[in-house]
Steps between C-alpha positions, in 0.01 A plus 500: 500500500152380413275762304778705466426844341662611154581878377669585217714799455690678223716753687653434844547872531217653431174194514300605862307275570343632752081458528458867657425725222475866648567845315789620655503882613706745419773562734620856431687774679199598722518077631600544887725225563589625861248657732593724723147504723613325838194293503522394149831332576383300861171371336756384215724374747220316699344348216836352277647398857258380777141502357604284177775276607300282693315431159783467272660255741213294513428469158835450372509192772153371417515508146852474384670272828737818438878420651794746487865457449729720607352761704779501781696725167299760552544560868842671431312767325228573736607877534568575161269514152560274223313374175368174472463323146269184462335316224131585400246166470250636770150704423469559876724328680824682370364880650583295825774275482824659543269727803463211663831379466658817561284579815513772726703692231215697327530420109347689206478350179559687128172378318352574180272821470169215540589433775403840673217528211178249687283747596422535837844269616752790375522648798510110720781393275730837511486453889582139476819607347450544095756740316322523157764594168407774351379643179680740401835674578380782687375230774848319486653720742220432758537123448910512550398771816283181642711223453799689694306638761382122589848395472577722733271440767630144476265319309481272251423540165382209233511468192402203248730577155285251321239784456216272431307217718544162342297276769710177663720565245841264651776601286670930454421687244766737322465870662688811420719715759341800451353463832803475664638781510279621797773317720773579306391895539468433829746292578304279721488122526302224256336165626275297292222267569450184268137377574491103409256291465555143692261237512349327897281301580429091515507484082719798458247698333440770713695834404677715768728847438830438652654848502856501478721872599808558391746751522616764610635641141704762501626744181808453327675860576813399253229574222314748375123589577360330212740224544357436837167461413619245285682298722275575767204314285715197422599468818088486592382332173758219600406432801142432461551303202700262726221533797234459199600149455383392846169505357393121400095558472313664196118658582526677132761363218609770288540453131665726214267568243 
């Protein structure tokens, strides 16, 4: 691709390179991940479900061409909650993605602490769906409380293992399984979504996100709970490493230092 963009890295763990730079709040024990006011939750409903989908759909279509594969696997799971897993190369587009693919089921996300942190948005992006981690271990119980409770109202619940935004970036990046175990725990099923980038257009050089969804994954019960997560990440990891390689166009070439 012509003028293509270069960034170099030095850790595909840990580099973010994400252009946002926000101090992120503490989320303690006194964070209320569920809110029990009636109104609270339809104005939350409203906004993450009717209000915003119109936009997300539109500019996922307008700027992206976005194109899903694979949505008729999650129509089996309709009525029940389950925990999506997709890789991270979106600033804005990736708080959306797996909503729209995943629509009517509500979805909440499990985000960074900056995420909830942009002063007067905190409040806009909890309602949209945002499940921040918290900062200490007094808060942990709240965030496991949250995560179940929207499993068990039969939503979904994504989560990008890569941790940290690396924009267009076309190939996986090694995650751990720590995040895992939320289904494990829960026993609930796993899909993933592998966002591609494919090149359109009369020269090809147009970029598009083809989405691909795979699954569902299911634990290994002959094993034991750590053993799971495990196998439950390889299981994921694989997959979109395979899906990854449907990607033939490069917006930003990444380079080891």
């Amino acid at each position: 691709m012509k003028n293509k963009k270069v960034i170099y890295y030095e850790d595909e763990i840990n580099d973010e390179f994400s252009t946002k730079k926000i101090v992120p709040r503490k989320i303690d024990e006194n964070y209320q991940y569920i809110h029990k006011n009636p109104f609270w939750n339809i104005c939350s409903f409203i906004l993450q479900n009717v209000i915003s989908m119109p936009i997300k759909v539109l500019y996922a279509k307008i700027k992206f061409k976005i194109q899903y594969i694979g949505r008729e696997k999650l129509k089996s799971y309709k009525n029940e909650g389950y925990f999506i897993y997709a890789n991270h190369t979106q600033i804005f587009a990736d708080t959306f993605i797996p909503s729209v693919g995943n629509y009517p089921k509500r979805n909440f996300f499990i985000v960074n602490p900056e995420n909830v942190s942009m002063k007067y948005l905190q409040t806009i992006v909890e309602m949209l769906g945002a499940i921040p981690v918290p900062s200490n271990k007094e808060a942990m119980k709240h965030f496991l409380e949250a995560i179940e409770t929207r499993i068990k109202h039969k939503s979904s619940i994504t989560i990008y293992p890569e941790a940290h935004i690396w924009p267009y970036y076309t190939k996986i990046r090694p995650f751990k399984d720590v995040s895992f175990k939320y289904p494990v725990q829960l026993e609930k099923p796993v899909f993933c979504m592998t966002n591609t980038y494919q090149s359109y257009g009369k020269n090809k050089d147009k970029i598009k996100i083809v989405t691909y969804i795979d699954g569902p994954f299911f634990t290994d019960k002959s094993l034991n709970k750590k053993e799971q997560q495990k196998d439950l990440r390889d299981k994921v990891y694989n997959c979109m490493v395979e899906r990854s390689k449907n990607s033939n166009i490069e917006y930003i070439e990444y380079i080891k230092k």
